[in-house]
N, C-alpha and C positions, 0 to 999 in steps of 0.2 A: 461780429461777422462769423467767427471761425465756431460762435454756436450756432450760429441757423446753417451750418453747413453738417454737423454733427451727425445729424439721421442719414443724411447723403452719404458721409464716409462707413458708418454704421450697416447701409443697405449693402454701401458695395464687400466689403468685406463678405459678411453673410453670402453674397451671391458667390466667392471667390472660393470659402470654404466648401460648399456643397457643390461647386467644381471640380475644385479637386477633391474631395472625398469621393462624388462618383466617379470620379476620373479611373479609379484602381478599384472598380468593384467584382472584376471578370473572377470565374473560377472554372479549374475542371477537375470532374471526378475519373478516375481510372482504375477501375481493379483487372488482378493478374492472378494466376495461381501459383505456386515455389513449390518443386520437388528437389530437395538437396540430393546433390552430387555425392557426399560424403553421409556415411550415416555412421550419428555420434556412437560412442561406444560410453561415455564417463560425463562428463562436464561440457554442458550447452551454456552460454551467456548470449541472450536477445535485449541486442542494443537498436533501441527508438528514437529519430527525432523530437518523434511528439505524437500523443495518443494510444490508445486502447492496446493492450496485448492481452491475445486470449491464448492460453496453452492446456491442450488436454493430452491423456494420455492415448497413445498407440503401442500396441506388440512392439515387444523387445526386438531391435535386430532390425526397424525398418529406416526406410529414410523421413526425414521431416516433411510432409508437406501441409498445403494447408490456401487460405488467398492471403491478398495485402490489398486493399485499398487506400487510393491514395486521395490527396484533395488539395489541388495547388491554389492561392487564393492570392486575391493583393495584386492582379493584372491589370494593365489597360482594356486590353484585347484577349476574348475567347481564344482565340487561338495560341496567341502565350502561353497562356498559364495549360492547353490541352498538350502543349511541345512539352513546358515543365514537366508535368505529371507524367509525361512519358521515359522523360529522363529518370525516376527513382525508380534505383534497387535494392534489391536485396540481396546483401552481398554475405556469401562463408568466406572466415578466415580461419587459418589455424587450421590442427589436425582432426581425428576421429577420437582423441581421447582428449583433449578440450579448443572444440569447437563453438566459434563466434559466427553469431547473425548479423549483420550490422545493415542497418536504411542508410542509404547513401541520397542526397540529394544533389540536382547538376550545382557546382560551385557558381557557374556565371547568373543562376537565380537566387543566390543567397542571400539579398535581401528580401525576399518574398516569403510568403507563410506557407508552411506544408505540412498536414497533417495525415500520420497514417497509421490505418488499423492493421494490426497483424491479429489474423486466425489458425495457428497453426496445430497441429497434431504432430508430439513428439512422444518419441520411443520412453516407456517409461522403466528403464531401467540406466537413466541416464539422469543425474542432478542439474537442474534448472537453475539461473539466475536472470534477472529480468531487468532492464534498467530506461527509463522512460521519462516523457516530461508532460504532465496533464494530459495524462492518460489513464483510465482503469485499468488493472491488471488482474487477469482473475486466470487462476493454477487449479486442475482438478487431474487428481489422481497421481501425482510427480511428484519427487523424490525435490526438496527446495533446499537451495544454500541462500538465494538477497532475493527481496524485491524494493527497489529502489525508485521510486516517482513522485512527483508535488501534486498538487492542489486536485487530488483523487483518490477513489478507496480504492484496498486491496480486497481477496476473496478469494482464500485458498479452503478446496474442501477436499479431504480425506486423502491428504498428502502428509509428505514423513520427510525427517533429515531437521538439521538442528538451521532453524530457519529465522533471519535476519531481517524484518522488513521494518521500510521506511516511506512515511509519504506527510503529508502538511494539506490540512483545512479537508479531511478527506476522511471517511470511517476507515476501518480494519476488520475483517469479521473470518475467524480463521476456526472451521466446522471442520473436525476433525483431523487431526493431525497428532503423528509417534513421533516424536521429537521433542525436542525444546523449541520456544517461540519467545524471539525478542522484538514485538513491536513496538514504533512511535508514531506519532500524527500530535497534529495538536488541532483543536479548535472542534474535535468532532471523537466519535465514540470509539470503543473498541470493546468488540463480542471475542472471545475465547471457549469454545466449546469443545468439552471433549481432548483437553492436549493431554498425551500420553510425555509429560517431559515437565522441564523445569520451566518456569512462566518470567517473563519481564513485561512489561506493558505501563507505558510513560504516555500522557498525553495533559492537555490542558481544555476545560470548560466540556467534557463529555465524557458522559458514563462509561463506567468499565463492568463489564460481567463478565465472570472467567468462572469457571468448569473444568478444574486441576488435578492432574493423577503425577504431581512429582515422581522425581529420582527418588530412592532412600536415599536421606540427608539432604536435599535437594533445599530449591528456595523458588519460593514465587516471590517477587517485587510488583508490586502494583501501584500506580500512583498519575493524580489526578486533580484538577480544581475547580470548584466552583460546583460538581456533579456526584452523585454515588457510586458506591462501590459495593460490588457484592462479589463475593469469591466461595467456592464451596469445594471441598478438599476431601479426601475419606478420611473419615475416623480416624484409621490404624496412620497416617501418616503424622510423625511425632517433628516438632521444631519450635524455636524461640520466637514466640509473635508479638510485634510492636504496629498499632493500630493508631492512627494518628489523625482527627479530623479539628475544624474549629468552627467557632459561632455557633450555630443552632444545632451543628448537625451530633450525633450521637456515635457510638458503639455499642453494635450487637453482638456475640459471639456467642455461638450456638450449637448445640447435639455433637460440642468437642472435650475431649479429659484436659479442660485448659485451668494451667493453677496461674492466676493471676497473681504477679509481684507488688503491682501498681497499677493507679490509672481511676483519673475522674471520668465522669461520664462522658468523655469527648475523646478518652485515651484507654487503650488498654493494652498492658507489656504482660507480658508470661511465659509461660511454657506449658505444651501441648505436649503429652505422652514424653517420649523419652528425650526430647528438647534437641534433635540432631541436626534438623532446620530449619531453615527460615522463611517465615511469612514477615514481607513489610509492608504494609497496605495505609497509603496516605490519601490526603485529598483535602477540601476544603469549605466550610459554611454547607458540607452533606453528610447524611449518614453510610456509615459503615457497616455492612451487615457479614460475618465469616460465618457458614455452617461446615459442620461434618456430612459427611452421609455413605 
């Protein structure tokens, strides 16, 4: 009996889920524009719910503005979720020599989804840090201390200051930058181009290309699995390099003064000019390619 009823509890259910599924499928969109009250003088930190931050530069000495767009989702009723989105702001904390942005969402919709973009133009004689949750974060022309987000890539281009960033399942692609850069992600690539500084760059299953002008004595760390690695350094920059791949993949090093101490074709230890730093370049089942130039 309770199988010939089977398909009957079967249908009902099915009809009960896409009930309630469409029950909550309301959303609204609202953008604003933000001119800060205060204008940084040092250290900005732009803290996101969730979603995209864009920050470019502006003349020293002005206020930050820029829009926010918001997008409240997860309603019964249009009209909810238009009240939500009206409820977020954007809120300054703190002073003019380190000033915080922060998205504020109304607390009585806190189980609901809310996603928002910030487009802002900040003063660029003031150090930026950025901190988000699946969101892209892209810096052009600012001075960087963190960028901190999940499951999206970062994009800083022709920016300076000794810069931190972190994200998961997402690239990194950092085009020009005086400083040092310490990135990580995993599951996806990281480009390095052009850093005037010391290099780190950790990730898993995606290539790494980097385009290195170290400190004297300085170190790049590179490392990665399952993808290649290619690093190219000047000449004159002298350090102790350990080159480290397995299974099929190779080491190449190239148009460098490198006296090799050791190393089968899958490894290669040495010293490069006057040995004062360090290259550590890993990875796994890819090859390895290091040139000079």
């Amino acid at each position: 009996m309770y199988s010939n009823l089977r398909p009957y509890f079967t249908a009902s259910i099915a009809v009960a889920m896409l009930f309630f599924a469409g029950a909550c499928t309301e959303s609204a969109t609202r953008t604003f524009t933000f001119n800060s009250t205060v204008v940084p003088t040092q250290d900005l930190m732009v803290v996101n719910v969730e979603g995209p931050v864009r920050l470019v530069a502006a003349p020293a000495g002005t206020a930050i503005t820029g829009t926010v767009r918001v997008i409240a989702a997860g309603f019964k009723a249009q009209k909810d979720a238009q009240q939500a989105a009206e409820l977020v702001e954007l809120v300054e904390v703190g002073r003019a020599d380190s000033l915080s942005l922060e998205v504020r969402t109304p607390v009585e919709f806190s189980r609901f989804s809310f996603t928002t973009t910030l487009e802002l133009r900040v003063p660029d004689d003031v150090t930026v840090s950025v901190r988000t949750d699946n969101g892209r974060v892209t810096i052009d022309r600012l001075q960087v201390h963190s960028v901190d987000t999940t499951r999206a890539d970062v994009a800083l281009s022709f920016t300076a200051g000794d810069a931190v960033i972190r994200t998961s399942d997402g690239p990194i692609v950092v085009d020009g930058h005086d400083g040092s850069v310490d990135a990580r992600t995993s599951n996806a690539a990281i480009e390095l181009n052009a850093v005037a500084g010391d290099a780190r760059a950790l990730t898993t299953n995606g290539f790494i290309n980097a385009r290195v002008t170290p400190y004297p004595a300085g170190e790049v760390i590179l490392s990665t699995t399952n993808a290649g690695v290619a690093l190219v350094v000047p000449r004159s920059f002298g350090s102790r390099l350990l080159a480290v791949t397995s299974g099929a993949g190779l080491v190449s090093i190239s148009n460098l003064n490198f006296r090799p101490s050791s190393g089968p074709a899958f490894q290669a230890e040495g010293t490069i000019g006057d040995g004062a730093g360090i290259i550590d370049v890993r990875t796994t089942e890819a090859d390895i390619v290091v040139e000079g130039r």
